[in-house]
C-alpha positions, 0 to 999 in steps of 0.5 A: 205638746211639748214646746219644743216639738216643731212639729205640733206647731202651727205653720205659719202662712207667711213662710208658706208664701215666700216658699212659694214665692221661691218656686214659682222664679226662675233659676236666672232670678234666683242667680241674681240674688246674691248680688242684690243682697250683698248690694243690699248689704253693704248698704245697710252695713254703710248706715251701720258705720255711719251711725258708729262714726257720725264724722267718716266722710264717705272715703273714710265710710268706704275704706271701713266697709272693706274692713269689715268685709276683710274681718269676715273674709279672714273669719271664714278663711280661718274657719273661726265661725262654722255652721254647726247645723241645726240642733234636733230638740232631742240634742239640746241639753237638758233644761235648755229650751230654744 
């Protein structure tokens, strides 16, 4: 088998339970999602800027979060970072392993 044939491989049992996890909730769960994981994102990102900039007030924690998000809004505005998909094994160049 070559390593690079998914295939093969096991499968691992805890994607298996948040799969199904995944279908057994509602639409009207899923929905809410996004906006707890953008919170939930922004909240890890605070902690991020905290720990570059130990001396930002919270004003200053705030204004740099809006920042970034501006950056990312601006990347994908201009396409700079595009989803290219997912790579069959059979595409990587040669000598190339993931």
């Amino acid at each position: 088998m070559s390593h690079l044939d998914r295939s093969k491989r096991p499968i691992d049992p805890n994607i298996l339970e948040k799969v199904r996890y995944s279908c057994s909730r509602t639409m009207g769960e899923k929905m809410l999602d996004g906006p707890r994981l953008f919170d939930l994102d922004c909240q890890l990102e605070r902690i991020r800027i905290r720990a570059q900039f130990p001396t930002f007030n919270d004003e200053q924690v705030e204004q740099e979060l809006r920042y970034r998000h501006a950056v990312a809004r601006w990347n994908d505005e201009d396409g700079i970072y595009q989803d290219a998909g997912v790579l069959d094994s059979d595409e990587l160049p040669v000598g190339v392993s993931d």
